[in-house]
N, CA and C atoms as an extended XYZ file, in Angstrom:
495
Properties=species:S:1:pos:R:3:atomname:S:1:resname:S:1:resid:I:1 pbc="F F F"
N         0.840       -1.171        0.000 N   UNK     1
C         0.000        0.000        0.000 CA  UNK     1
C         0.889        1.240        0.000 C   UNK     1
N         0.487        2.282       -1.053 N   UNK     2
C         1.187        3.337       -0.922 CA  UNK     2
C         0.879        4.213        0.096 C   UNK     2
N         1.368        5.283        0.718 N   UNK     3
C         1.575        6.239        1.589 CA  UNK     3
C         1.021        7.436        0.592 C   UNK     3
N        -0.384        7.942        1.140 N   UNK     4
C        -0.486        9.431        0.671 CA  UNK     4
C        -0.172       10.403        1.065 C   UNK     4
N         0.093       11.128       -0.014 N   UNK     5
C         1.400       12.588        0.234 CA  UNK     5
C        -0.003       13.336        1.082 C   UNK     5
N         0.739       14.172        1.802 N   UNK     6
C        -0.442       14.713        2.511 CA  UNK     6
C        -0.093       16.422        2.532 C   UNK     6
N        -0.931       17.406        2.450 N   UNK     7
C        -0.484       18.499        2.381 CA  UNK     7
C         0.534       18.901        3.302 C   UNK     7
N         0.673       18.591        4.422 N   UNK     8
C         1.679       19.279        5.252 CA  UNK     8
C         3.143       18.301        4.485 C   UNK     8
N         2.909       17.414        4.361 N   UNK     9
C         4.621       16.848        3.810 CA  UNK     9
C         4.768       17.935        2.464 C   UNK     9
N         3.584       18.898        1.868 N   UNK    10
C         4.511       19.512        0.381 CA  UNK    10
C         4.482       21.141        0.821 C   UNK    10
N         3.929       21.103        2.345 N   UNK    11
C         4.256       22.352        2.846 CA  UNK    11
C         5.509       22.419        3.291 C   UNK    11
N         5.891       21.295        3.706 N   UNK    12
C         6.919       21.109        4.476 CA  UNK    12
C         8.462       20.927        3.400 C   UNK    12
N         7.856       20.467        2.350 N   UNK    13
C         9.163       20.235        0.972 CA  UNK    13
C         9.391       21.580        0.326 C   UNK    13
N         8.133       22.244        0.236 N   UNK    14
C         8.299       23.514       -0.620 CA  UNK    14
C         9.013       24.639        0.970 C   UNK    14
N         9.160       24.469        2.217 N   UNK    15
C         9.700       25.211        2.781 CA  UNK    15
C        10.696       25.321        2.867 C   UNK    15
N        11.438       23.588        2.662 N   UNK    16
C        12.998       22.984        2.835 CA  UNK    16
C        13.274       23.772        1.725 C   UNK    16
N        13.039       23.375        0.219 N   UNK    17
C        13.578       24.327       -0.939 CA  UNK    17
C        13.862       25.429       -1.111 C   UNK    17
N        12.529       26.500       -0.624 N   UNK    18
C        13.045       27.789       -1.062 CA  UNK    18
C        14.423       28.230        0.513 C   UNK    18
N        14.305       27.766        1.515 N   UNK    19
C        15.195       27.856        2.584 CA  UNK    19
C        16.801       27.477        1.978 C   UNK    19
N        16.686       26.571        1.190 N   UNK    20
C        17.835       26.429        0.506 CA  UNK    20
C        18.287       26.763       -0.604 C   UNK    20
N        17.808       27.412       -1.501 N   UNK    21
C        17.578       27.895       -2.765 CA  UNK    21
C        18.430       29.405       -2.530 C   UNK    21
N        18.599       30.227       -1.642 N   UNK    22
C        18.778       31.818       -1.494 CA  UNK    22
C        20.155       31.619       -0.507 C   UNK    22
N        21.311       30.526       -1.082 N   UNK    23
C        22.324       30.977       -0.327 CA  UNK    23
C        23.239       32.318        0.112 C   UNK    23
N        24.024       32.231        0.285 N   UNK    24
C        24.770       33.930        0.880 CA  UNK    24
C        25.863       33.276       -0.347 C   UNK    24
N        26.347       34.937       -1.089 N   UNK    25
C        27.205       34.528       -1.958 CA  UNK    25
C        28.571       34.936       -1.212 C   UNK    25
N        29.655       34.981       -1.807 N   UNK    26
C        31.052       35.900       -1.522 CA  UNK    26
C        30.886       37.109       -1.326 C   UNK    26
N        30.279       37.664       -2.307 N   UNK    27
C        29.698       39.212       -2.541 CA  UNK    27
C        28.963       39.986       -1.057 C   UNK    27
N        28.165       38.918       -1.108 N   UNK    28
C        27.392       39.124        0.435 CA  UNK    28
C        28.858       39.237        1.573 C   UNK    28
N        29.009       38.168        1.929 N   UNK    29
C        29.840       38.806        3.023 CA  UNK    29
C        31.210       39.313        2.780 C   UNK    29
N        31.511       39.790        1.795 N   UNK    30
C        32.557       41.007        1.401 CA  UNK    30
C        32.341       42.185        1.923 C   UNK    30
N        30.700       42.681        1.271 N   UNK    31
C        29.889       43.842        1.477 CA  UNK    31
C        29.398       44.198        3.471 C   UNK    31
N        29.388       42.940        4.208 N   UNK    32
C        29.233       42.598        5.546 CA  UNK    32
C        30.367       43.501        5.904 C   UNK    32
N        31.948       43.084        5.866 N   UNK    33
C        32.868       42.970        6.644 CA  UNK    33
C        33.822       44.480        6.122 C   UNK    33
N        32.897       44.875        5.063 N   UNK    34
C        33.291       46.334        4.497 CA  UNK    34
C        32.959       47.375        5.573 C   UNK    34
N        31.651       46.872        5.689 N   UNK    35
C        30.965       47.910        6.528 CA  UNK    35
C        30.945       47.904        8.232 C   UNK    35
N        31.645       47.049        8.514 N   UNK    36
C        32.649       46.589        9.333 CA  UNK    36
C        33.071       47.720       10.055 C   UNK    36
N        33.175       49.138       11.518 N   UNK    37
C        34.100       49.716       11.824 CA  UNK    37
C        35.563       49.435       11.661 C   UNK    37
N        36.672       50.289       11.499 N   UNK    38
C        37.545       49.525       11.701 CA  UNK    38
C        38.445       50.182       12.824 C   UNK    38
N        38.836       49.226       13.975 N   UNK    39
C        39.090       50.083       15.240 CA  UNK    39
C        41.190       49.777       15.118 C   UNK    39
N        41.159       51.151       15.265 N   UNK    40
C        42.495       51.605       15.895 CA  UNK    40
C        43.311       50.996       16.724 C   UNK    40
N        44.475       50.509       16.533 N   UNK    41
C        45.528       49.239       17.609 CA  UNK    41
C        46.773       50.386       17.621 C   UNK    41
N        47.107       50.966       19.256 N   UNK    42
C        48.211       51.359       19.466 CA  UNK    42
C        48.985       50.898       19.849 C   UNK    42
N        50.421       50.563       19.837 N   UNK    43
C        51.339       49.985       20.805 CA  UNK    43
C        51.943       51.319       21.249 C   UNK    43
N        52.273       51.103       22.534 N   UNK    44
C        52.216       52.570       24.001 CA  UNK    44
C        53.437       52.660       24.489 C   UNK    44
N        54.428       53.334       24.211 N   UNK    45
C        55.990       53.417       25.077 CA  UNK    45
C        56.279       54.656       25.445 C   UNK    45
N        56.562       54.395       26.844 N   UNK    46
C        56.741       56.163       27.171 CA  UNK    46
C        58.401       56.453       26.447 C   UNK    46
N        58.675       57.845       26.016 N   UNK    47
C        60.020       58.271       25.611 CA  UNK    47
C        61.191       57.467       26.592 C   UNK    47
N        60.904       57.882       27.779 N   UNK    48
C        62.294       57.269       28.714 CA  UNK    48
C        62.290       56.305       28.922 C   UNK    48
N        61.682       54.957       28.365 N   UNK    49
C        62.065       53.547       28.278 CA  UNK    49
C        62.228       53.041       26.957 C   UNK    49
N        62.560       54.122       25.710 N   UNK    50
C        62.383       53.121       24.608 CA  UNK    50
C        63.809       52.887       24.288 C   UNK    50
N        64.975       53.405       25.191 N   UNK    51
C        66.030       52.634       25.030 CA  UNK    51
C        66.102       51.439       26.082 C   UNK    51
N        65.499       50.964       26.556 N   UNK    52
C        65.509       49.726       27.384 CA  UNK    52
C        65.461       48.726       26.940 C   UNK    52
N        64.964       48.573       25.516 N   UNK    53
C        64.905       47.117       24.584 CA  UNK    53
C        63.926       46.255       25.146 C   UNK    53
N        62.858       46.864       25.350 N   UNK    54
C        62.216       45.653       26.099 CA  UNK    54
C        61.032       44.621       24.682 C   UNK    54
N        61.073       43.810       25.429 N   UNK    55
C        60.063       43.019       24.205 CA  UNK    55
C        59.018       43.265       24.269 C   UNK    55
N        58.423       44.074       24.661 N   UNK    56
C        57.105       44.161       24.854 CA  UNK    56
C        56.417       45.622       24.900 C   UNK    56
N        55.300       46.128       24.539 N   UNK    57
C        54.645       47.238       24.716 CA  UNK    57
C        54.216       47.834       26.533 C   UNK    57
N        54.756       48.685       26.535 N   UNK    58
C        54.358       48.737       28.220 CA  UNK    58
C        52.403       49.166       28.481 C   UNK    58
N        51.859       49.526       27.050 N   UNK    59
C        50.372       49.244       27.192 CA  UNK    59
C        49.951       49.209       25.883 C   UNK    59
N        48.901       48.775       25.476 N   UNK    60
C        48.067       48.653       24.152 CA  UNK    60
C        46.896       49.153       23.793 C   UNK    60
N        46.369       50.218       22.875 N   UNK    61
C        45.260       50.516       23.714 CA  UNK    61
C        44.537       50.341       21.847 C   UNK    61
N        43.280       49.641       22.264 N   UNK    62
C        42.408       49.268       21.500 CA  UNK    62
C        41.252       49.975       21.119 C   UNK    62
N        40.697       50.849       20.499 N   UNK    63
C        39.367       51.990       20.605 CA  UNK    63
C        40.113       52.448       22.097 C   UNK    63
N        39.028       52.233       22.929 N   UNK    64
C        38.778       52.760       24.096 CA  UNK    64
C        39.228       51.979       25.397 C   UNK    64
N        39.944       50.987       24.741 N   UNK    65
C        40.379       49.744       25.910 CA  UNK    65
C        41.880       50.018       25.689 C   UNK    65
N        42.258       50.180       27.302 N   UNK    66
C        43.934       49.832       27.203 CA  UNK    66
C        44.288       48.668       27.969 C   UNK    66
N        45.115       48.399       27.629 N   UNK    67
C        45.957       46.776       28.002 CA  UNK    67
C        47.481       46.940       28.353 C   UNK    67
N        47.094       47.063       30.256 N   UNK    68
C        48.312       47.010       30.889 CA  UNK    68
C        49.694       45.843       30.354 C   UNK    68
N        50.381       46.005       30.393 N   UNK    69
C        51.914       44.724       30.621 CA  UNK    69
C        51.527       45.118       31.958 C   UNK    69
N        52.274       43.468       32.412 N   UNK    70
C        52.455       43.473       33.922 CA  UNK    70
C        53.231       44.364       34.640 C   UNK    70
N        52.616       45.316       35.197 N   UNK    71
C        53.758       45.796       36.534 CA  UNK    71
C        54.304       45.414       37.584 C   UNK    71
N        55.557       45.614       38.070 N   UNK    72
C        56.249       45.448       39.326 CA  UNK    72
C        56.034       45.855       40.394 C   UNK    72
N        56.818       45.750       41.343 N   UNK    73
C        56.842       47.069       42.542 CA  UNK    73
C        58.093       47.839       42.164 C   UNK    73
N        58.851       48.263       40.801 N   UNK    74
C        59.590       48.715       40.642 CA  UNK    74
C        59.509       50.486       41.150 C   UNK    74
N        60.851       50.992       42.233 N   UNK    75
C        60.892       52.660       41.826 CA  UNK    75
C        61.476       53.056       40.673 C   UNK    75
N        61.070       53.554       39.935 N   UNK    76
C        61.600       53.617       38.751 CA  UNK    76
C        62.570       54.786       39.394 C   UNK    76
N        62.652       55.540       40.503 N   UNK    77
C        63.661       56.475       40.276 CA  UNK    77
C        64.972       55.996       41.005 C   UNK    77
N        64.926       54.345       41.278 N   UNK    78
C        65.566       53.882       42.080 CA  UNK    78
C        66.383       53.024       41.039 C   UNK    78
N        65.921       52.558       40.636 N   UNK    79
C        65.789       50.974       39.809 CA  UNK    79
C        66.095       49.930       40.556 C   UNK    79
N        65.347       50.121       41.298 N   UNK    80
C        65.521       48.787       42.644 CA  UNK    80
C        63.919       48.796       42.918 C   UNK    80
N        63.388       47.278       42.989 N   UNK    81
C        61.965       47.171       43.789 CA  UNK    81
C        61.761       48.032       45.587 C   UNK    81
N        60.559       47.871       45.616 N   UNK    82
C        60.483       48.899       46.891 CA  UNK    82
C        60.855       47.814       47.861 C   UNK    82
N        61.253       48.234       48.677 N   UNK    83
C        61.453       47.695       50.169 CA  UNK    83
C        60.664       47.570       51.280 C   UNK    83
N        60.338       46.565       52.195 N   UNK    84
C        59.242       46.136       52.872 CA  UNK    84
C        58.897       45.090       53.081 C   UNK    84
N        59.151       44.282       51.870 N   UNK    85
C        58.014       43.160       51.243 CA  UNK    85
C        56.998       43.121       50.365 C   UNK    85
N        56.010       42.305       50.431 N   UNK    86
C        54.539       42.167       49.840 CA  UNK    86
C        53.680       43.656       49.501 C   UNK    86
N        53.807       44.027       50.643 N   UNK    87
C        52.746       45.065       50.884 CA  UNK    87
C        53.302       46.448       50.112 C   UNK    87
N        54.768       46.724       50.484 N   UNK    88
C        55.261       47.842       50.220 CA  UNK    88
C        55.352       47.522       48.275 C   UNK    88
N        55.634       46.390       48.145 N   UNK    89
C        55.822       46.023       46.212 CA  UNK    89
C        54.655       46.189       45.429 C   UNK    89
N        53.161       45.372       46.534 N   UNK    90
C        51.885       46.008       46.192 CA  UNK    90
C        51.508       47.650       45.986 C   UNK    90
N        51.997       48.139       46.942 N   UNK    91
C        51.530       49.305       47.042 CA  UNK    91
C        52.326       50.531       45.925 C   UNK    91
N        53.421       49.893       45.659 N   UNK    92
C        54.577       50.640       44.314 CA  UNK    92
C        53.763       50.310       43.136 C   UNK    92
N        53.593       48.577       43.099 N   UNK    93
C        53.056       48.575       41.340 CA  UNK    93
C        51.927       49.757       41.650 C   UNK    93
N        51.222       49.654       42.243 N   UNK    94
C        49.672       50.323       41.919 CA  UNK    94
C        50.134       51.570       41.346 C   UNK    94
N        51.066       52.506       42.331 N   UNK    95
C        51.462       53.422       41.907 CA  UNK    95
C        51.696       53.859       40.673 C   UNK    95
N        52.620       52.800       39.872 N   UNK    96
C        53.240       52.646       39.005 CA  UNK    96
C        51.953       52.243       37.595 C   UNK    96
N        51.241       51.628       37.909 N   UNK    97
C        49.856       51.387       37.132 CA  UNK    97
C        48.912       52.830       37.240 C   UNK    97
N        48.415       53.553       38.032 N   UNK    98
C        48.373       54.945       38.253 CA  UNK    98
C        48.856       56.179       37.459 C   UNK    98
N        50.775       55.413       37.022 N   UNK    99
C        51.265       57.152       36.423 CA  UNK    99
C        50.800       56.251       34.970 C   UNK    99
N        51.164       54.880       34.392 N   UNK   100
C        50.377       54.712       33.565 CA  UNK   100
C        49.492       55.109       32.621 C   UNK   100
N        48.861       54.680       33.453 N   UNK   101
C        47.395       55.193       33.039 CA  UNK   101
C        47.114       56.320       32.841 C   UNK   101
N        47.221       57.719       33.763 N   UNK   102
C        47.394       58.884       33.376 CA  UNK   102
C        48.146       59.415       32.119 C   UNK   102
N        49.572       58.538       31.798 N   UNK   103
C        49.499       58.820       30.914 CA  UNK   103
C        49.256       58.615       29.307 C   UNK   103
N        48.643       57.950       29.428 N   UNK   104
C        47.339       57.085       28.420 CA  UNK   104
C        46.661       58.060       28.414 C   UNK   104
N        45.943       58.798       29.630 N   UNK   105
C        44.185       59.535       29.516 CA  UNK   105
C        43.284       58.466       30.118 C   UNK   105
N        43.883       57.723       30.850 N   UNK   106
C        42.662       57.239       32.175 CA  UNK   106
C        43.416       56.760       33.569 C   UNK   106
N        42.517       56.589       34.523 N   UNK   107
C        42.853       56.781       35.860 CA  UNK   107
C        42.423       55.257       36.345 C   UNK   107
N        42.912       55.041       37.531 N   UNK   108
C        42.630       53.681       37.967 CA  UNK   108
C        41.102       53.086       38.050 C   UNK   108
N        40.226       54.356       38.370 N   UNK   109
C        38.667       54.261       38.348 CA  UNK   109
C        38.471       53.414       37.098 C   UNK   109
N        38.976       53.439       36.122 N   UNK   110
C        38.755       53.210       34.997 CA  UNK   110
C        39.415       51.773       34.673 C   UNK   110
N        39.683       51.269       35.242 N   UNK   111
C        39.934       49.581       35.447 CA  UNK   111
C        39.018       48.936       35.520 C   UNK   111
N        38.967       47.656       34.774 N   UNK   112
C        37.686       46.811       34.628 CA  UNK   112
C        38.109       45.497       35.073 C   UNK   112
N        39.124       44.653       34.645 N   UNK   113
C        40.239       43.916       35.195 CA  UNK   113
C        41.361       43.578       35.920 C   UNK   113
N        41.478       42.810       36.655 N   UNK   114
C        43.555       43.178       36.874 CA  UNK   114
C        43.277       41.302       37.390 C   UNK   114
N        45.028       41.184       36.730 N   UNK   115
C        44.990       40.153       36.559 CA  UNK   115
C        46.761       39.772       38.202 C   UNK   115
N        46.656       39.277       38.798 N   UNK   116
C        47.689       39.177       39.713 CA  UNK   116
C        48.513       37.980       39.856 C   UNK   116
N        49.903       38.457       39.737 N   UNK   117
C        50.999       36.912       39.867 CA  UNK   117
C        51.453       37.571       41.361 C   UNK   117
N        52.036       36.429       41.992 N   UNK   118
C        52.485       35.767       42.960 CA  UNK   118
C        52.932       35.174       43.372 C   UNK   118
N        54.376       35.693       44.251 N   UNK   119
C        55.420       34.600       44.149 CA  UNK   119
C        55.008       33.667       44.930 C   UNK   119
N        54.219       33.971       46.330 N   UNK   120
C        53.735       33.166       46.867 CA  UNK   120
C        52.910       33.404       47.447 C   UNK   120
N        51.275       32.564       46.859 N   UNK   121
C        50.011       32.355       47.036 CA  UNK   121
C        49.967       32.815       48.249 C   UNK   121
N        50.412       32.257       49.823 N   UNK   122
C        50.035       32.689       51.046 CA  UNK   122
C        50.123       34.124       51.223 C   UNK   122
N        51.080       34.866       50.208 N   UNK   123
C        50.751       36.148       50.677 CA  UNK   123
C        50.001       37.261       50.159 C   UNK   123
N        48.786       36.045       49.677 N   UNK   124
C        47.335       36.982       49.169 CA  UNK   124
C        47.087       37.712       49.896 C   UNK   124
N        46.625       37.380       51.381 N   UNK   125
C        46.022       38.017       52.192 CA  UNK   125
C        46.736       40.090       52.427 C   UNK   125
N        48.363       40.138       52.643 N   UNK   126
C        48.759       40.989       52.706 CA  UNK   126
C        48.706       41.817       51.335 C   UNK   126
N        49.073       40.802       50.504 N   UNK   127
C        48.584       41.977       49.073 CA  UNK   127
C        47.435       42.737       48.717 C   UNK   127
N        46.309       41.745       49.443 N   UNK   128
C        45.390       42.368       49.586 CA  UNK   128
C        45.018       43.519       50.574 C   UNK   128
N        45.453       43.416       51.498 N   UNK   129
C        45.442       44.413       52.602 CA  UNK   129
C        45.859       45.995       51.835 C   UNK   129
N        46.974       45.830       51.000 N   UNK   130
C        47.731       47.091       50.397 CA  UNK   130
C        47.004       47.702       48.706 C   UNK   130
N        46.239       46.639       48.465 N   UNK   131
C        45.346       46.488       47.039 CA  UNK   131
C        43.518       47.235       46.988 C   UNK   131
N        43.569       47.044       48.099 N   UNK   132
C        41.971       47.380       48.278 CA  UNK   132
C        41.879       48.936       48.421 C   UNK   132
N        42.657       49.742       49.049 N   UNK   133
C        42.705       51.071       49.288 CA  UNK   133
C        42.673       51.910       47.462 C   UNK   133
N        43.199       51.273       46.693 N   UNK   134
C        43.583       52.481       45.900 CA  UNK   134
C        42.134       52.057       45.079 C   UNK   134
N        41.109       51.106       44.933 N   UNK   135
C        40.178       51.209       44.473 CA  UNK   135
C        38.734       51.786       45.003 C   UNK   135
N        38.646       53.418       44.894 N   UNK   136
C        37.516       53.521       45.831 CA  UNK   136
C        36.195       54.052       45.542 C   UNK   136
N        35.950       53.486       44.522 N   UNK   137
C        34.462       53.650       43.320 CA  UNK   137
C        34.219       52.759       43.209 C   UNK   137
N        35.217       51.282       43.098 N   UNK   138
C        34.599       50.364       42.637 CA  UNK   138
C        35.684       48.683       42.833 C   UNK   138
N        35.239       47.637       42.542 N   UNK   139
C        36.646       46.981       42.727 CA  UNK   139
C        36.346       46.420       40.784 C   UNK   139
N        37.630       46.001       40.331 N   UNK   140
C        37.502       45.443       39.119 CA  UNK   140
C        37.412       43.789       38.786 C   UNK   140
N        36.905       43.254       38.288 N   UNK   141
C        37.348       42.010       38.205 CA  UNK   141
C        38.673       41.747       38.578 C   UNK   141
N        38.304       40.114       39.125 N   UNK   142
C        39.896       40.021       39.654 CA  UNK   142
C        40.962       38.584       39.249 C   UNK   142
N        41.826       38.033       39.487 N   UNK   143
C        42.364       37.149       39.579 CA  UNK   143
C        43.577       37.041       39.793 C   UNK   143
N        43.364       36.191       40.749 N   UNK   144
C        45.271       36.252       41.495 CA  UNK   144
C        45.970       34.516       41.059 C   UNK   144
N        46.946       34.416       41.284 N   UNK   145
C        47.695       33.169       41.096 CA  UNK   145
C        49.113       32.980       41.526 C   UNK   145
N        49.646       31.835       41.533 N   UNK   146
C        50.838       31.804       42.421 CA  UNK   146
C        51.730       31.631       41.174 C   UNK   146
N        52.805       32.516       40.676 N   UNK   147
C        53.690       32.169       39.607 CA  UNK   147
C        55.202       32.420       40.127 C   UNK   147
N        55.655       31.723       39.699 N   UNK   148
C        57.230       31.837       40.174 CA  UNK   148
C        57.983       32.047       39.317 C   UNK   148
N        59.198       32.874       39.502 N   UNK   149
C        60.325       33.369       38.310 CA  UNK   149
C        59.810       34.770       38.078 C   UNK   149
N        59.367       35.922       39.010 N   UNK   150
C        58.866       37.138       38.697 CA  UNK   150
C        59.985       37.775       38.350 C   UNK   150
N        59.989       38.938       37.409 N   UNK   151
C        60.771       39.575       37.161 CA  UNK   151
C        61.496       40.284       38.231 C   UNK   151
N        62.743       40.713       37.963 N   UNK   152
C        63.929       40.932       39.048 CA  UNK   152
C        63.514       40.345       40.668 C   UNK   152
N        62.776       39.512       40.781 N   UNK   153
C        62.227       38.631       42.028 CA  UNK   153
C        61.339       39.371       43.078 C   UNK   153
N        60.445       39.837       42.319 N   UNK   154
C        59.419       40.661       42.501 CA  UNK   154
C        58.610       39.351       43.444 C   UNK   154
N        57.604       39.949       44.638 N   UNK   155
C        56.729       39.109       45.067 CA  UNK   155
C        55.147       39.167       44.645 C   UNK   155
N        55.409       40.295       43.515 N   UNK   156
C        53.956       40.517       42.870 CA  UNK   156
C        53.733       41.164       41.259 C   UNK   156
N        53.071       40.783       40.538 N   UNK   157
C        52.841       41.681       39.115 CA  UNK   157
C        51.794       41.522       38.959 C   UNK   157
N        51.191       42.810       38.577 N   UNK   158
C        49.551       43.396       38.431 CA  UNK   158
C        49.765       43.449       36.346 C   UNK   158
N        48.714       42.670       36.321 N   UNK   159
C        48.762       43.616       34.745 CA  UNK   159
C        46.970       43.681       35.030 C   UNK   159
N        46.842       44.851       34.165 N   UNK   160
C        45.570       45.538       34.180 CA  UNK   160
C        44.653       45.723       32.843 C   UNK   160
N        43.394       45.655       32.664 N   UNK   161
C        42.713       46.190       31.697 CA  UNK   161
C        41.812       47.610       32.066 C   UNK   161
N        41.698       48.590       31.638 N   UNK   162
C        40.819       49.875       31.293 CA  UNK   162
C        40.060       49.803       30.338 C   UNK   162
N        38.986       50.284       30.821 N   UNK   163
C        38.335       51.124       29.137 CA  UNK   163
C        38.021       52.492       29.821 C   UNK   163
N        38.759       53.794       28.437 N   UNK   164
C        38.571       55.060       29.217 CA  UNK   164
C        37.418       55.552       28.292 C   UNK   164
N        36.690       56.067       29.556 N   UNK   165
C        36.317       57.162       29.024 CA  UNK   165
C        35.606       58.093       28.892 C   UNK   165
């Protein structure tokens, strides 16, 4: 016995067809990705470190987003990390993320991220103690971790994200 076609099976065939019939050509998404903004990529070096050779951009700033490198607790007018410990190296990077940023054209308020290494995990608690003060509008997303081999044997590096504006 045959099977009668029934209207919904040629509602259902004539829907599959024309659904497949009107693919997207090349043309189509050429014309998409034209109209596309196209956003601005800076790489960021202040004058008095670009003889330092470093490999890296000390920030990046994307439209309206900048992208810290990790900071130290370096004095830069020292060239020695700060002295103290934890707290006093915490309390330098921030600093140091601070002139940053200013001179970009945004301020720490303007942090959305920060990402934290650690020479050693147990001394979250004190980093934190010295970390919480300089945010006082808001806190940013966070994440800390225990990494070892910090630069010049740092017990902490902050790298940060902003959007200014």
């Amino acid at each position: 016995m045959k099977t009668p076609i029934t209207p919904l099976f040629i509602i259902t065939l004539v829907c599959s067809l024309l659904a497949c019939s009107n693919p997207k050509t090349e043309t189509e998404d050429v014309a998409v990705a034209e109209e596309s903004p196209t956003v601005e990529i800076e790489y960021l070096n202040p004058p008095d470190r670009k003889d330092m050779n470093l490999p890296f951009s000390e920030a990046v700033k994307v439209g309206n987003t900048l992208y810290l490198s990790g900071q130290i607790g370096m004095d830069y007018t020292t060239g020695a990390l700060a002295e103290g410990g934890i707290k006093a190296e915490t309390d330098q990077t921030l600093k140091n993320i601070q002139k940053t940023l200013q001179r970009y054209g945004a301020d720490i308020d303007d942090i959305v991220k920060c990402t934290i290494f650690l020479a050693d995990i147990e001394e979250w608690p004190l980093m934190n103690e010295a970390y919480v003060p300089f945010f006082t509008k808001h806190f940013p997303a966070r994440s800390a971790m225990a990494g070892s081999g910090l630069a010049m044997g740092a017990r902490v590096e902050i790298e940060c994200i902003a959007v200014i504006k």
